[in-house]
C-alpha positions in Angstrom: -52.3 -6.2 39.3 -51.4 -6.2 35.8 -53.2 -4.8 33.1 -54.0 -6.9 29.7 -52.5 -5.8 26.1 -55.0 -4.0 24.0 -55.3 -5.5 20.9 -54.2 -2.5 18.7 -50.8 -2.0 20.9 -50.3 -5.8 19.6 -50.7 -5.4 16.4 -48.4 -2.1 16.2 -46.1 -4.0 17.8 -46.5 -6.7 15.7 -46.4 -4.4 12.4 -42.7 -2.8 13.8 -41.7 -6.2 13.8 -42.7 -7.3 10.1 -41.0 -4.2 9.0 -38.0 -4.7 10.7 -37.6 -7.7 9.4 -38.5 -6.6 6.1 -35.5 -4.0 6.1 -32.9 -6.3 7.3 -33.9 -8.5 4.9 -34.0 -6.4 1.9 -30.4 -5.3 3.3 -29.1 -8.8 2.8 -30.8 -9.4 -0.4 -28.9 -5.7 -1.6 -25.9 -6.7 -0.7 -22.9 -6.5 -3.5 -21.2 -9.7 -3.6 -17.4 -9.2 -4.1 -15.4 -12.0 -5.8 -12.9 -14.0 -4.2 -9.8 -12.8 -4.3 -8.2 -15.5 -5.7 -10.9 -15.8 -8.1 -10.2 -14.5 -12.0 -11.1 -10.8 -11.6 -11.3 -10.5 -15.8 -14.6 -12.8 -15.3 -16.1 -10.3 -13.4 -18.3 -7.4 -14.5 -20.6 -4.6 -13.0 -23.9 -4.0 -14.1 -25.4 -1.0 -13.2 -29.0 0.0 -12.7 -30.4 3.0 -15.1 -33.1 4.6 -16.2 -33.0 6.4 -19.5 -35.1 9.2 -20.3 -35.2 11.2 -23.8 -31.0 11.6 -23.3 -31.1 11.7 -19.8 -29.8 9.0 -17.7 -30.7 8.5 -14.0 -30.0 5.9 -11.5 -33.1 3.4 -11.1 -35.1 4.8 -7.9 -36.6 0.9 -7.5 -32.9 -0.2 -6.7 -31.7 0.3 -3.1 -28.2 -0.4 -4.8 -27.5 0.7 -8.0 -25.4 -1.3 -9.3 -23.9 -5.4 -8.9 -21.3 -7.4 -9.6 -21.7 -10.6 -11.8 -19.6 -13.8 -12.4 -19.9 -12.6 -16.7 -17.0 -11.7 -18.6 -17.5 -8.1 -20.2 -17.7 -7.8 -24.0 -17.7 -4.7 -25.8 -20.6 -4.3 -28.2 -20.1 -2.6 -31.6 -19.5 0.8 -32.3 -22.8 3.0 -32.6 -23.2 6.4 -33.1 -23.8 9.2 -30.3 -22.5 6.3 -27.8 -22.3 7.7 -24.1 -19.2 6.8 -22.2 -18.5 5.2 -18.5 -15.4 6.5 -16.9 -14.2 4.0 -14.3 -11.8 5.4 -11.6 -9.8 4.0 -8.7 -9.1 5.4 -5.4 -6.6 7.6 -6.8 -9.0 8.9 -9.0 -7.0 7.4 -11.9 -9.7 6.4 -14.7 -9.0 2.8 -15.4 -11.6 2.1 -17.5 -13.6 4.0 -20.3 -16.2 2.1 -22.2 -18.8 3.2 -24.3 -22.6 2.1 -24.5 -25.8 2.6 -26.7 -28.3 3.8 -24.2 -31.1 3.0 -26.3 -29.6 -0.8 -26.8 -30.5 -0.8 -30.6 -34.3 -0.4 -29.9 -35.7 1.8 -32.4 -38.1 4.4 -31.0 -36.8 3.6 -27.4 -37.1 7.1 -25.9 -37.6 6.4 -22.2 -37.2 3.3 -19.3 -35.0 1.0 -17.7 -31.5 0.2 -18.5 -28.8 -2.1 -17.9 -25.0 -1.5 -18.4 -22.0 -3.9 -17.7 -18.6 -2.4 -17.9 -15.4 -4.7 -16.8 -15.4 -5.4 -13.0 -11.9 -2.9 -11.3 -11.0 -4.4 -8.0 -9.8 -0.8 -6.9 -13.0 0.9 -8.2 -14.3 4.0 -6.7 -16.7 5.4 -8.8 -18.7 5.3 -12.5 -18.8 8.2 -14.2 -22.0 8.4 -17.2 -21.5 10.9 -20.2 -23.7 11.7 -22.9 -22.5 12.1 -26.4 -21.5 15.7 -25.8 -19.3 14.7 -22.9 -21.9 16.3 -20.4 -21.6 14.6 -17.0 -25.3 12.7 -16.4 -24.8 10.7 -13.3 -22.0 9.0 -10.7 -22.4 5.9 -8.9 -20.1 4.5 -6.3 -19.1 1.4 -6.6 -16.4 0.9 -3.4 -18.6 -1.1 -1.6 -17.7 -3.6 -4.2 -13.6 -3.3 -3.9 -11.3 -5.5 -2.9 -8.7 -2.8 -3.3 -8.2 0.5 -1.4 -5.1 1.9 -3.0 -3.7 3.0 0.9 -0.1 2.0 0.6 -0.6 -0.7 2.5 -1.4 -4.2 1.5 -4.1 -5.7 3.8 -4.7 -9.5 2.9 -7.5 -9.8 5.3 -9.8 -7.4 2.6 -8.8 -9.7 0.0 -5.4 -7.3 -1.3 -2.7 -9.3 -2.9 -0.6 -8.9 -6.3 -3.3 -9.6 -8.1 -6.3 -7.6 -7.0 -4.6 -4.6 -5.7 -0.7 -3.9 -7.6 -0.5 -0.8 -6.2 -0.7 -1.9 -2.5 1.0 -5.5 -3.2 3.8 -4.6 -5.2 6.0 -7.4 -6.0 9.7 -7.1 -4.5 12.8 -6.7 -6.7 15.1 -9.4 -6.1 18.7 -8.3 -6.8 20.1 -9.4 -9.7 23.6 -11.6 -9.0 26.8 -10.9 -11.2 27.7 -14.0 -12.9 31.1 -13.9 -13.6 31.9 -17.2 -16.0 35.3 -19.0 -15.1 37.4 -20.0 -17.9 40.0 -23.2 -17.3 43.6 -21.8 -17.7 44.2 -23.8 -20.8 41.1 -22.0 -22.4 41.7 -18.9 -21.2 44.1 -17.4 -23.9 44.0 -17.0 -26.8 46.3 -15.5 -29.4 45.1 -11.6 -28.8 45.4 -12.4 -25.4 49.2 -13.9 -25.9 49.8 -10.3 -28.0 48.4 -8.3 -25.4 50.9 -10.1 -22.6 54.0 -9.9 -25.1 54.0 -6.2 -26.3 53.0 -5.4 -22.2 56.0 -7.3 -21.1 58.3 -5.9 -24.0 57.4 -2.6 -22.3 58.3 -3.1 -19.1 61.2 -4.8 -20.6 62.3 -1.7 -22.3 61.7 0.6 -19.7 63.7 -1.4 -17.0 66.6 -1.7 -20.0 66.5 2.0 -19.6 66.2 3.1 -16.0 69.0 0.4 -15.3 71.4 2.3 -17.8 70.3 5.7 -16.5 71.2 4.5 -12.9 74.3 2.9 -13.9 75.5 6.4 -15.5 74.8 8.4 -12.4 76.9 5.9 -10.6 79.7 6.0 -12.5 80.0 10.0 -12.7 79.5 10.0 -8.5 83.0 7.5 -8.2 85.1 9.6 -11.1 88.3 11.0 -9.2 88.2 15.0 -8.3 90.6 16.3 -11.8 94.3 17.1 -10.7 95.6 20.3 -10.7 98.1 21.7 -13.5 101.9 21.6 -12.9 104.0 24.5 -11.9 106.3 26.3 -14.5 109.7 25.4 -14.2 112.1 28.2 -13.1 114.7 28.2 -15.8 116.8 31.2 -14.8 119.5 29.5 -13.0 120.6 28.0 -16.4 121.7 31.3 -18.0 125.1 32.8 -18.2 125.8 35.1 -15.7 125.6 38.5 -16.9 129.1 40.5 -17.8 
């Protein structure tokens, strides 16, 4: 026989539920949205979730995530003095953006509370890096979640990686450049340099056949001379003298 539900295992039941569905739902609501990736990324910016407290910056505890992404095109404010400074750096820890902020946002006597900073939107960002005027590290707040780029080596189209949101993945191929070479009709073709060039070559060659023909004719001849005859005998002219008494 089965036993009825108490009323307080109900309603503990019924409280696990509520928070559940609290949770969840303040997951969804937390979310960062990342643009499209055929969208403009240049008219997109983060703004992140601070707290500022007599030259100390924090990131806001009442945010789950610190930081969002906003369909606004970042504008640099004016110079102030003792700006701090956001270093913005990819997944190959490159810094691709430095900006630098007021944390006290031009209120006089503003000494302590809750801040908002929008730097450009990276689609390859990694991390924020907040400086005080001294260049002291304050704070670091990832911002991957929001990245449409992961700077692998490899471009993945299904993440939203193309040319345009992630160069270093998507690199554009190098198409071979052809030779052109121009052709010139015959009777266009020469012109008086060129007619020089042809004559003095062909005098040359002239010249030099003029030669080797006169040098080959001269080692013909002295192969046919005839071999030189030799010199004649001395007469004997002792049979014409008187005969001795």
């Amino acid at each position: 026989m089965s036993q009825p539900v108490s009323n307080g295992m109900y309603k503990n039941t019924k409280t696990i539920l509520v928070s559940l569905f609290v949770f969840y739902f303040a997951i969804g609501v937390s979310a960062v949205t990342k643009p499209s990736s055929d969208a403009d990324m240049s008219s997109f910016s983060y703004v992140f979730y601070l707290y500022y407290d007599k030259g100390q910056l924090f990131a806001d505890r009442d945010y789950q995530v610190k930081y969002d992404i906003i369909s606004e095109k970042f504008v640099q404010g004016p110079p102030t003095p003792n700006a701090y400074k956001i270093d913005i750096s990819n997944f190959k820890s490159e810094v691709v953006k430095s900006i630098v902020f007021d944390p006290t946002q031009g209120r006089a006597g503003f000494s302590a509370g809750k801040i908002q900073v929008k730097t450009p939107y990276i689609p390859d960002g990694q991390k924020a890096v907040f400086y005080n005027s001294q260049g002291q590290q304050l704070v670091t707040i990832f911002v991957m979640d929001g990245a449409l780029c992961n700077d692998d080596g490899v471009c993945n189209s299904a993440s939203g990686e193309n040319q345009k949101t992630c160069p270093n993945d998507c690199k554009t191929p190098r198409t071979p450049t052809a030779t052109v070479v121009p052709t010139v009709p015959l009777d266009e073709g020469f012109d008086m340099m060129t007619i020089i060039i042809y004559g003095v070559g062909g005098l040359g060659v002239a010249i030099l056949a003029w030669f080797g023909w006169k040098w080959w004719k001269k080692r013909k001849e002295e192969n046919f001379l005839p071999p030189p005859s030799a010199p004649p005998s001395p007469i004997d002219t002792s049979s014409l003298l008187p005969p001795l008494q």
